[in-house]
C-alpha positions as CSV (number, residue, x, y, z in Angstrom):
1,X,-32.5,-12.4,14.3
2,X,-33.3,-8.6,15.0
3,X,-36.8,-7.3,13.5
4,X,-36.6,-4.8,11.0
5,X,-39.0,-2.6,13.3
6,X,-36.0,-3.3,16.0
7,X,-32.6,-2.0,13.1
8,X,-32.8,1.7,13.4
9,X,-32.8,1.6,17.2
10,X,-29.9,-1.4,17.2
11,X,-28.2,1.1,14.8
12,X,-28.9,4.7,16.6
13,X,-27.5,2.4,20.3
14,X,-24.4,1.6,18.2
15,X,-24.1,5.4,17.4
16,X,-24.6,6.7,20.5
17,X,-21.8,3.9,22.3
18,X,-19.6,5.8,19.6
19,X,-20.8,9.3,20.5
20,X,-19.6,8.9,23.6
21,X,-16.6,7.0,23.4
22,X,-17.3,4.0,24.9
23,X,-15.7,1.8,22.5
24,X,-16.0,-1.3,23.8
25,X,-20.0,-1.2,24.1
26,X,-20.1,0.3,20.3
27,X,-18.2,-2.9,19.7
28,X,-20.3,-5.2,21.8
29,X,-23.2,-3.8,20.3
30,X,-21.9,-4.4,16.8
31,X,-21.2,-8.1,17.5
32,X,-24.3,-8.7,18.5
33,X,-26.1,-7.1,16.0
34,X,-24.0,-8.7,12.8
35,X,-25.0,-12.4,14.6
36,X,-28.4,-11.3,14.5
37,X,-28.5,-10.6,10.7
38,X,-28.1,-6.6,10.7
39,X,-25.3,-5.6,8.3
40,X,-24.0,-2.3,7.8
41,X,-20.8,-0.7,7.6
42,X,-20.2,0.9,10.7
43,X,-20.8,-2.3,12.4
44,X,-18.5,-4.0,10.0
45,X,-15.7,-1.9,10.9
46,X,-16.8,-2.2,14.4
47,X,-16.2,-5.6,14.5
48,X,-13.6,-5.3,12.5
49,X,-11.6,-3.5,15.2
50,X,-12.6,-6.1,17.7
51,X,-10.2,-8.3,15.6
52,X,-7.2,-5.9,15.1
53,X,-7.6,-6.1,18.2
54,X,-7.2,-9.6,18.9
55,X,-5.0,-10.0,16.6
56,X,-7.3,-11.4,13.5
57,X,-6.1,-9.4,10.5
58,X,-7.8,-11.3,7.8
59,X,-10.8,-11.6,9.9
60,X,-10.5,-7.4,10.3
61,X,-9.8,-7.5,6.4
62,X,-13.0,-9.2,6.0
63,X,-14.9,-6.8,7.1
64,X,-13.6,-3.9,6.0
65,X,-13.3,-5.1,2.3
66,X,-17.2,-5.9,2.7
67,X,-18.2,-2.4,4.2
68,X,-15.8,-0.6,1.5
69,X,-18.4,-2.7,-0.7
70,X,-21.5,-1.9,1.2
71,X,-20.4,2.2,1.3
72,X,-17.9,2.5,-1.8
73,X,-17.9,6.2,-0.9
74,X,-16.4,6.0,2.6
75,X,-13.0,6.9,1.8
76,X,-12.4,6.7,5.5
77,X,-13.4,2.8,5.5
78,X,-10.6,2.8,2.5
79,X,-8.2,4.2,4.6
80,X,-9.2,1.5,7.3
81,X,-8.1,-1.4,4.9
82,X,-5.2,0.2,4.1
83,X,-4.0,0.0,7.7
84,X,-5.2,-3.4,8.2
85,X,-3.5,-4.1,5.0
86,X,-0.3,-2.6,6.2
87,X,-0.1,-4.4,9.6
88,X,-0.3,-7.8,7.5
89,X,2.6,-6.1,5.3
90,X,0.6,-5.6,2.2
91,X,2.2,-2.8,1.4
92,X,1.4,-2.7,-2.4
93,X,-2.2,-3.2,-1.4
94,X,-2.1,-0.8,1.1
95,X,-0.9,1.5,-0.7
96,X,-4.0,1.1,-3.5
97,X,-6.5,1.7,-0.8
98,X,-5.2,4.9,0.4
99,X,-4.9,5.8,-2.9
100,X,-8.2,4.7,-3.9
101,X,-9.4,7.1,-0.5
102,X,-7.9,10.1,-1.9
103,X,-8.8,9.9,-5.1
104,X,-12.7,10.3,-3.6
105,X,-11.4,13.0,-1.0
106,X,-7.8,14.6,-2.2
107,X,-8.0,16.8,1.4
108,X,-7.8,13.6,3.6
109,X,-4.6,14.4,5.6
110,X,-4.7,11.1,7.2
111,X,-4.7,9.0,4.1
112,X,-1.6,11.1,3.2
113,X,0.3,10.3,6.4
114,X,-0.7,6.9,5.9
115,X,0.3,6.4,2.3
116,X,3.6,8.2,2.9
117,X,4.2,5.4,5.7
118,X,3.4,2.6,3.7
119,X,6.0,4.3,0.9
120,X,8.8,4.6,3.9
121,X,8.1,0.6,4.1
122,X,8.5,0.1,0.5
123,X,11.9,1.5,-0.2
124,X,10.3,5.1,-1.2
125,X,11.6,7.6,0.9
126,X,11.8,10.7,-1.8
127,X,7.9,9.8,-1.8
128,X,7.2,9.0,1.4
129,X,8.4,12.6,1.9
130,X,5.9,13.8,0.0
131,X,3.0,12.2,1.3
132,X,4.1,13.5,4.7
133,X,4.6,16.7,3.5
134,X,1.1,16.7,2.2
135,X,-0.3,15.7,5.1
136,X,1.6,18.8,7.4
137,X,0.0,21.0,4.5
138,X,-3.5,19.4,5.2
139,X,-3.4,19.4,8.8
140,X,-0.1,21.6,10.3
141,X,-1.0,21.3,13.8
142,X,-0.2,17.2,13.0
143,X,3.0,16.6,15.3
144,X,3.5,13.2,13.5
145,X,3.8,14.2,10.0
146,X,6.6,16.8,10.5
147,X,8.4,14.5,13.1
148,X,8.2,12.0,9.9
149,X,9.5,14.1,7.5
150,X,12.3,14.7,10.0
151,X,13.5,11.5,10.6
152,X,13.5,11.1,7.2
153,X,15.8,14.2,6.2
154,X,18.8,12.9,7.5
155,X,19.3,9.8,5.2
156,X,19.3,12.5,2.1
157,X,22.2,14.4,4.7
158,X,19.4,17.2,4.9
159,X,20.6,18.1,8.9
160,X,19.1,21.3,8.2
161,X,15.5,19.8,7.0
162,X,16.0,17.2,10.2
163,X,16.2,20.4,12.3
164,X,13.6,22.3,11.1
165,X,11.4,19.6,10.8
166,X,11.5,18.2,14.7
167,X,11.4,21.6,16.3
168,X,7.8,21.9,14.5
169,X,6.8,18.6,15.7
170,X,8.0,19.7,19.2
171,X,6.3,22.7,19.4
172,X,3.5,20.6,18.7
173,X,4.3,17.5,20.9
174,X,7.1,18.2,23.4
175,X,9.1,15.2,23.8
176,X,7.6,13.5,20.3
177,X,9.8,10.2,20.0
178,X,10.5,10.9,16.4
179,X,11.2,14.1,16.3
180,X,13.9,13.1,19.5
181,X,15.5,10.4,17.2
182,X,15.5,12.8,14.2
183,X,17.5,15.2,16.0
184,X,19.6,12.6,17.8
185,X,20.4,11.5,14.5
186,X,21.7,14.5,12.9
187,X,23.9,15.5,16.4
188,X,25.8,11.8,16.0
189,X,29.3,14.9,15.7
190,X,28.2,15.2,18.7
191,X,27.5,12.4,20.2
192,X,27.8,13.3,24.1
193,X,24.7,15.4,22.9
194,X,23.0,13.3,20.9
195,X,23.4,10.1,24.2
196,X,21.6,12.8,26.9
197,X,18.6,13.9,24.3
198,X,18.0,9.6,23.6
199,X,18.7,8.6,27.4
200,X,16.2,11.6,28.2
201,X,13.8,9.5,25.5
202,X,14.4,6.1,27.3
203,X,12.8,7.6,30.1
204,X,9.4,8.3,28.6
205,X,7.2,5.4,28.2
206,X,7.4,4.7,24.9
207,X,6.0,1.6,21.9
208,X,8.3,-1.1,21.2
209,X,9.4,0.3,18.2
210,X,10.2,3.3,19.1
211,X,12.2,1.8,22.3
212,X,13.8,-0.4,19.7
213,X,14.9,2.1,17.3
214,X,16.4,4.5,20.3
215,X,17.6,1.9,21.7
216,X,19.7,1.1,18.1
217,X,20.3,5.2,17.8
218,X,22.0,5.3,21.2
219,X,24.3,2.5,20.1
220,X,25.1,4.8,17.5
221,X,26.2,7.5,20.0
222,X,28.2,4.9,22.2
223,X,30.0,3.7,19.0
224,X,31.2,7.5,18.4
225,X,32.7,7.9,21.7
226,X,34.3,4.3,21.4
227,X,32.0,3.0,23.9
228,X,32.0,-0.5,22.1
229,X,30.7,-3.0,24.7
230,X,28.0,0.0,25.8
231,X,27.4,0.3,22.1
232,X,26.6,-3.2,21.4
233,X,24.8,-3.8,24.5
234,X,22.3,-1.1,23.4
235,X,22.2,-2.6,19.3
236,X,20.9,-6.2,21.5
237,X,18.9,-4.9,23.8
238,X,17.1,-2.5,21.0
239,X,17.0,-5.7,18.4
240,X,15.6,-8.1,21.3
241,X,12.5,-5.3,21.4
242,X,12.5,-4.8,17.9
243,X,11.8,-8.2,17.9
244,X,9.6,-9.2,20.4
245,X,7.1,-6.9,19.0
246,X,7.6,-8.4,15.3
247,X,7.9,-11.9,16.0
248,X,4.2,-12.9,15.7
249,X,4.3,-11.3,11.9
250,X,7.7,-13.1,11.2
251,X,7.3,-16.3,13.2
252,X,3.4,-17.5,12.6
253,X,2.7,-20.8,12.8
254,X,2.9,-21.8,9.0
255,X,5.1,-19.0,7.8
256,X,8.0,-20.2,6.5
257,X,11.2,-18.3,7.8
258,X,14.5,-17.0,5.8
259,X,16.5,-20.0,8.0
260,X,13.6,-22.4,6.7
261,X,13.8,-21.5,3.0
262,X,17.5,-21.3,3.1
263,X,17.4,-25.0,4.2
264,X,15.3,-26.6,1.8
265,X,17.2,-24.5,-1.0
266,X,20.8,-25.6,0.0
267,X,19.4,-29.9,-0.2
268,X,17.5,-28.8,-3.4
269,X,20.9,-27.6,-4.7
270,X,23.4,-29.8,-3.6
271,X,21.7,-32.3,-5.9
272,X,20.2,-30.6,-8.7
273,X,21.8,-31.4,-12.0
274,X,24.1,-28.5,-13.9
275,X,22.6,-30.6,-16.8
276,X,19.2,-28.9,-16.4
277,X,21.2,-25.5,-16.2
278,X,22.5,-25.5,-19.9
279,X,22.2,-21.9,-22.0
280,X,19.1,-22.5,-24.0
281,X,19.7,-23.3,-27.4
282,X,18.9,-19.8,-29.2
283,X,19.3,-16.4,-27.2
284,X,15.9,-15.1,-24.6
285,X,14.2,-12.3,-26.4
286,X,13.8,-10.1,-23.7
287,X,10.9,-7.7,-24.6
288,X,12.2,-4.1,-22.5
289,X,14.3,-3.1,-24.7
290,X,17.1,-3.0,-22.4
291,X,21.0,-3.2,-23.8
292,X,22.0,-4.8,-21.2
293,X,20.8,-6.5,-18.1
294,X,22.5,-7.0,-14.6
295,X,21.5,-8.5,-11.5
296,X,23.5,-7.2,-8.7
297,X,23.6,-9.0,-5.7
298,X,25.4,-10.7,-2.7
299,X,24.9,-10.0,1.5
300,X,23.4,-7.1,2.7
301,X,25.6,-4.2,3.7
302,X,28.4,-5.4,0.9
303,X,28.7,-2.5,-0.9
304,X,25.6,-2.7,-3.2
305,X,24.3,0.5,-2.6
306,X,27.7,2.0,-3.0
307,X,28.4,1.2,-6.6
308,X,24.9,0.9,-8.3
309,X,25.1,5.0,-6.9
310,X,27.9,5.5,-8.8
311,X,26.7,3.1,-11.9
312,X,23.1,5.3,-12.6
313,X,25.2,8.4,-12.7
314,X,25.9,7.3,-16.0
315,X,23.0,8.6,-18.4
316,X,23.7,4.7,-20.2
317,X,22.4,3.1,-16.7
318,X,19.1,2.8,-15.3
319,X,18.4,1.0,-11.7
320,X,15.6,-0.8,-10.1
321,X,16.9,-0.5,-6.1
322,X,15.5,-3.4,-4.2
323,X,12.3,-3.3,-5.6
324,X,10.9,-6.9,-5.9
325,X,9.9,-7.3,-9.9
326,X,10.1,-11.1,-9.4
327,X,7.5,-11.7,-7.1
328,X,5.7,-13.9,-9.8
329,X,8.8,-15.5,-10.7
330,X,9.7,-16.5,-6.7
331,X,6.1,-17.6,-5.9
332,X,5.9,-20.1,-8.8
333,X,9.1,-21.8,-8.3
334,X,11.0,-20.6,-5.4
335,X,8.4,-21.6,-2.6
336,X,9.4,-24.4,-1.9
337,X,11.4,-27.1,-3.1
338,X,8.9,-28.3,-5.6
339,X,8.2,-25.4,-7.3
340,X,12.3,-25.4,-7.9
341,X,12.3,-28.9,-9.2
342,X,9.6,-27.3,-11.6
343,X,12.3,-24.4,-12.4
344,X,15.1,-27.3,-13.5
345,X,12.9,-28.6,-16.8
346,X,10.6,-25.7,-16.9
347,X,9.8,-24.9,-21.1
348,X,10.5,-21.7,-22.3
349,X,6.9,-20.8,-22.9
350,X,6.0,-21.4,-19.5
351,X,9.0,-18.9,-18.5
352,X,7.7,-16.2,-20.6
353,X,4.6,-15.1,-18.4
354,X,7.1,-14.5,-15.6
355,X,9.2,-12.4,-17.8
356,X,6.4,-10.1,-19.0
357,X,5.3,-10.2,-15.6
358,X,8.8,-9.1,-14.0
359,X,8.9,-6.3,-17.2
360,X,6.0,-4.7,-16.6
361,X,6.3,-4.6,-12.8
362,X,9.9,-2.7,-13.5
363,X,7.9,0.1,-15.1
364,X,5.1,0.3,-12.7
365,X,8.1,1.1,-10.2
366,X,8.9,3.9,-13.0
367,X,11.6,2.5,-14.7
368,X,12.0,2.2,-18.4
369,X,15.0,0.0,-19.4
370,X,14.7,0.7,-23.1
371,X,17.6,1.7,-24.8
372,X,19.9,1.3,-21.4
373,X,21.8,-1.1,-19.2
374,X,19.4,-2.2,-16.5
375,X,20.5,-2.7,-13.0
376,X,18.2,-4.7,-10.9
377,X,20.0,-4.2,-7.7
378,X,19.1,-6.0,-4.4
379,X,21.2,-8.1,-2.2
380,X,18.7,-10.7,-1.5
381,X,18.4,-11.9,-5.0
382,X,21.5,-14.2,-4.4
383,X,18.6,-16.7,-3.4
384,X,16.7,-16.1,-6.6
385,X,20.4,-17.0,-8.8
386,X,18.0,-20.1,-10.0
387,X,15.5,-17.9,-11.3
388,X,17.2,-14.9,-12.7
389,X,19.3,-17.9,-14.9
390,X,16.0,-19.5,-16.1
391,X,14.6,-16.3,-17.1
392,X,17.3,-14.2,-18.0
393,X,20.5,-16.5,-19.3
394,X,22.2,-13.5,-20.9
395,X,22.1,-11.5,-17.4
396,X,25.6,-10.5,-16.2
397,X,25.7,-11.0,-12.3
398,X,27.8,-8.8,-10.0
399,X,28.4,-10.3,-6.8
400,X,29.5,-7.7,-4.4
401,X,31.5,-9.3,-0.9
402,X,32.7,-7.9,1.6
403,X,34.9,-8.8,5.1
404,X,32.3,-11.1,6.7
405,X,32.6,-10.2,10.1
406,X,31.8,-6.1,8.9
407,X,28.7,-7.6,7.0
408,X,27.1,-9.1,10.0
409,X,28.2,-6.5,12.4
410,X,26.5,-4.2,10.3
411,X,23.5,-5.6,9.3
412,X,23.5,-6.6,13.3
413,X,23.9,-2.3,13.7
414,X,21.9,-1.1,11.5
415,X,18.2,-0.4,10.9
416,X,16.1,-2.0,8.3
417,X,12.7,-1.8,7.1
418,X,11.3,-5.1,8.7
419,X,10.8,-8.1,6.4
420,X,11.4,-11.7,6.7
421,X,14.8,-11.3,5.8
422,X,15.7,-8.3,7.5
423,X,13.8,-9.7,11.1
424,X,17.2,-12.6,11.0
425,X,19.6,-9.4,11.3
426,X,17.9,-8.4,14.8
427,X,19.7,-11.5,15.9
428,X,23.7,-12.1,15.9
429,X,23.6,-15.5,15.5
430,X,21.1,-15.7,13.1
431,X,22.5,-12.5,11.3
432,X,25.6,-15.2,11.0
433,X,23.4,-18.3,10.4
434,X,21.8,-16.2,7.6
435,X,25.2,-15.2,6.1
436,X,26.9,-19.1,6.2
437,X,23.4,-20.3,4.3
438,X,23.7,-17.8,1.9
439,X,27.2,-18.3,1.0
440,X,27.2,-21.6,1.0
441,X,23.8,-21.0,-1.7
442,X,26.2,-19.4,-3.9
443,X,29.1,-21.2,-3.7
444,X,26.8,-24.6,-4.4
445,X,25.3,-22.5,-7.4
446,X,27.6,-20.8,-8.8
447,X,29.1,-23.8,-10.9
448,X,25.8,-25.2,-11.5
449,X,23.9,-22.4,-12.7
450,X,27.3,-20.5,-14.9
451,X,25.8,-16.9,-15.1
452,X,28.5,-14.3,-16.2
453,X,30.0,-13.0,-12.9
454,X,31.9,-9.9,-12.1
455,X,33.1,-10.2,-7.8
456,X,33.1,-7.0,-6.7
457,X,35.5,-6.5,-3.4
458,X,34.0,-3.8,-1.1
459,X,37.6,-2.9,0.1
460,X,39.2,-3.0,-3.0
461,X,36.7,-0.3,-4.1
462,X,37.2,1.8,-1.1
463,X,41.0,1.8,-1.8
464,X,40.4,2.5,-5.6
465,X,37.4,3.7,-6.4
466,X,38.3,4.6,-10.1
467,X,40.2,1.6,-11.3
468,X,37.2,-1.1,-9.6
469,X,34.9,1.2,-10.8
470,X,36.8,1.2,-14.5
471,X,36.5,-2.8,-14.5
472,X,33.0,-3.2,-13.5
473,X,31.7,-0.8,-16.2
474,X,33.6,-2.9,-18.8
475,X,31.7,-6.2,-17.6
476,X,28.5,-4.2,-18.0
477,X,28.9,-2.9,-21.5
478,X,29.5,1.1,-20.9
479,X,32.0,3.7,-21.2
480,X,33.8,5.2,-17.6
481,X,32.6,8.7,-17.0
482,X,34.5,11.2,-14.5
483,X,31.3,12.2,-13.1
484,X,30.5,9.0,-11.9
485,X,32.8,9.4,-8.7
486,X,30.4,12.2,-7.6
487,X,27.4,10.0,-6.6
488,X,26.6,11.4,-3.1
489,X,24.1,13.7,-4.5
490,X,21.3,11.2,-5.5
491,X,21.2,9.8,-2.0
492,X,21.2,13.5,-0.7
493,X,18.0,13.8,-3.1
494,X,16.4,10.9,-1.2
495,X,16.7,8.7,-3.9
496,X,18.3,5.9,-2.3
497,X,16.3,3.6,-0.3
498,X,18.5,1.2,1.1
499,X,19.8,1.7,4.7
500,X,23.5,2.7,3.4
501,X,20.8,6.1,2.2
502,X,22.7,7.7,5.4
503,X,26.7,6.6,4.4
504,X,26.1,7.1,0.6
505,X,25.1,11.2,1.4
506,X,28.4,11.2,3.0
507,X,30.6,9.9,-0.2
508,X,33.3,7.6,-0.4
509,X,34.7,7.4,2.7
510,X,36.8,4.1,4.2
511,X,35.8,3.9,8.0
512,X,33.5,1.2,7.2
513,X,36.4,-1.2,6.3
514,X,37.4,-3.6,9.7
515,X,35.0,-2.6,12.3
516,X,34.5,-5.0,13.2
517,X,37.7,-4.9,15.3
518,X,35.9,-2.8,17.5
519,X,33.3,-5.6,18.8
520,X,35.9,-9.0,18.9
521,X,34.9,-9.9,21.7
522,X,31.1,-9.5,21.3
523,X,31.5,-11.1,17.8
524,X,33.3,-14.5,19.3
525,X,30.0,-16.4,19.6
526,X,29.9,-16.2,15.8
527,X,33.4,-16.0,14.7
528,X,33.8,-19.7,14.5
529,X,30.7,-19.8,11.7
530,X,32.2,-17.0,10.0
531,X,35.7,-17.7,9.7
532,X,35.4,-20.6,6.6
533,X,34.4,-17.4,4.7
534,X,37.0,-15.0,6.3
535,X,39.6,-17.5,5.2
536,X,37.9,-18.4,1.9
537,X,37.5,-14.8,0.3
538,X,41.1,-13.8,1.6
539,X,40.5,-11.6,4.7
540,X,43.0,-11.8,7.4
541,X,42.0,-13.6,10.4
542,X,42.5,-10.9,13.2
């Protein structure tokens, strides 16, 4: 136990470690004096690098949470649990502390770069702009935030924004990773160019993720100059990084995985009975005031992103993109298989919580339903089809599908915001694995469950925009408008968060249909998996 006479020196030795950058002793120090009895803040966060460090995230959390308590003023200790926060991907939370920071110092330019990261996470790039923008204002000689915005601009189709952007985060960082990829991204018409500028990259020594997500750009390249088996080679080798450095966040030791829940979900509905699934005997009032509600799901890279773009051009359509307002809902009953068996027989004022719960969390994302048809659009709700028909019977269900073998080339291709789903796509087989499980979900479902369902085919839309279009705003309730076809321009404003956000800016436009003729031969370890589908939703089989 340290004296009392002994704290101020213990504190002042802590100090000076951290005067003079000797990091390790400050942290030493710090141990040392929370065992002996001596709390304080800059030893909790102290310590509570030691375990970021290490890898002890909640331990780290515990700290910080206890200095933000001991100095509620510190708006840098705020910013602290934010991070920590973020790395256990908290986002929400993370998102609350840096908010909480600024709100006791608005000028904190790190805060800003910070919540403008944790927004890029969350699906929020039009914001996530902003808060990097914010934090160039604050502090302009800050290569990261302008290399930010810039990878950013080009999934609006802002090349000019992309451009202007990295060659200020250049000037300030030659050879800033970012800022490379940005440009890289918007010289893919020139992809000889944009190869040399990434390869130039690969050279540096650079983080895993930023190895992994060059690694993915350059494939890009190869695939322009019909490179394919260079091309693919660089999607694996940039996936394999991508995830090696995730796989201890998506792979703990008790976390249950997307493969995981996928199993216990298919037994759980192979025997459940359609009994328990009948429409409830007087109609759900639903308390938004919506006119209509939809749920549009399906598979990644389907064609979601596509349609619900043109859908909320409509001024009678309002959208929730893949935003997750049934998080209540999915940890109640979707967790695991007993919390389902709850779901069969569960009363409707035990439902009800869930549906204030998913209502109110709809507006905090700034929507208001009332008075409109509301979209809640996101792919990986085809796993929540139990829940969405317990708590919303009268929702109309679009399924959107698409050539299998495109799907999981794409979602093999493309780059994500990592989450347990989205880590299975930085494997082919697994990307596969993931599609057959989720299929095969539906398919068991879909008689059980009898939600109103509207099958949207991805290449039937590309061939005929209009007259799909036409039918699916029938099964939803509203009128066709001409000016729905023109529905680039909200992912040009950054208001599409998906990974299509890059295609969408570009318009309708049918390249995406059977590309996956270009990779046979690297597809044939999965072809076998996928071909039950190929054959089942009518594709041809070569």
């Amino acid at each position: 136990m340290i004296r009392t006479e002994d704290r101020a020196a213990t504190l002042e030795a802590v100090f000076a470690a951290v005067r003079s950058r000797d990091m390790d002793e400050a942290k030493r120090l710090a141990r040392e004096a929370l065992a002996g009895g001596l709390e304080h803040p800059t030893l909790l966060n102290l310590r509570a690098l030691d375990h970021e460090d290490a890898g002890r995230l909640e331990a780290a959390l515990a700290d910080l949470r206890r200095a933000a308590v001991l100095a509620p003023d510190d708006f840098t200790i705020l910013n602290a649990c934010g991070l920590c926060l973020a790395r256990l991907d908290r986002r929400e939370e993370a998102l609350e502390c840096y908010d909480e920071a600024l709100a006791i110092q608005p000028a904190f330019g790190q805060a800003w770069f910070n919540r403008g990261a944790a927004l890029e996470r969350m699906g929020e790039p039009a914001k996530a702009a902003s808060a990097y923008a914010r934090a160039a204002e604050i502090h302009p000689q800050n290569p990261h935030a302008w290399a930010n915005m810039a990878f950013l601009a080009p999934r609006r189709g802002d090349e000019a924004g992309a451009r202007k952007y990295a060659e200020r985060a250049l000037a300030l960082q030659p050879d800033h990773p970012t800022a490379v990829m940005a440009l890289a991204s918007v010289e893919l018409g020139q992809p000889a160019a944009a190869e040399q500028r990434l390869r130039g990259l690969l050279t540096h020594q650079l983080g895993d993720t930023e190895r992994g997500l060059a690694l993915n750009l350059l494939g890009d390249t190869l695939d322009a100059q019909a490179r394919y088996g260079e091309a693919f080679s660089a999607y694996a080798e940039g996936n394999a990084t991508l995830r090696g450095e995730a796989a201890a966040r998506y792979e703990a030791p008790g976390r249950m995985t997307i493969p995981q829940a996928l199993g216990w979900m298919l037994d759980w509905a192979e025997k459940t009975d359609p009994g328990r699934w009948a429409a409830p005997s007087r109609s759900v009032q639903n308390s938004a005031g919506e006119v209509g509600h939809v749920f549009l799901v399906g598979f990644p890279r389907s064609g979601t992103t596509l349609i619900e773009s043109a859908l909320v051009a409509h001024p009678g359509v309002v959208s929730l993109e893949e935003k997750e307002a049934l998080r209540a809902g999915v940890v109640e009953h979707l967790a695991d298989v007993h919390g389902a068996s709850r779901l069969e027989t569960a009363s409707d004022w035990t439902l009800q919580p869930l549906r204030d719960d998913y209502w109110a969390r709809v507006r905090e994302f700034g929507v208001d339903p009332a008075g409109k048809v509301f979209i809640d659009k996101n792919p990986f709700h085809t796993l929540k089809l139990p829940l969405i028909r317990k708590l919303f019977p009268e929702a109309r269900i679009i399924f959107a599908l698409r050539d299998p073998r495109d799907v999981v080339l794409s979602c093999f291709r493309r780059r994500f915001n990592l989450s347990p789903a989205t880590y299975e796509f930085l494997d082919l087989e697994r990307t596969a694995e993931n599609y057959d499980s989720t299929m095969r979900l539906a398919e068991i479902l879909r008689p059980k469950l009898g939600l109103a369902e509207h099958r949207l085919i991805y290449e039937r839309l590309i061939a005929d925009f209009t007259g799909e279009a036409r039918a699916l705003c029938d099964f939803i309730g509203v009128d066709w408008r001409d000016d729905m076809i023109d529905f680039a321009g909200r992912a040009r404003r950054g208001e599409v968060s998906s990974a299509s956000g890059s295609q969408i800016s570009r318009g309708l436009f049918s390249d995406g249909a059977g590309q996956w003729r270009r990779y046979g031969e690297q597809l044939a370890p999965v072809m076998d998996r996928l071909a039950p589908w190929v054959e089942r939703f009518g594709y041809p089989s070569f």
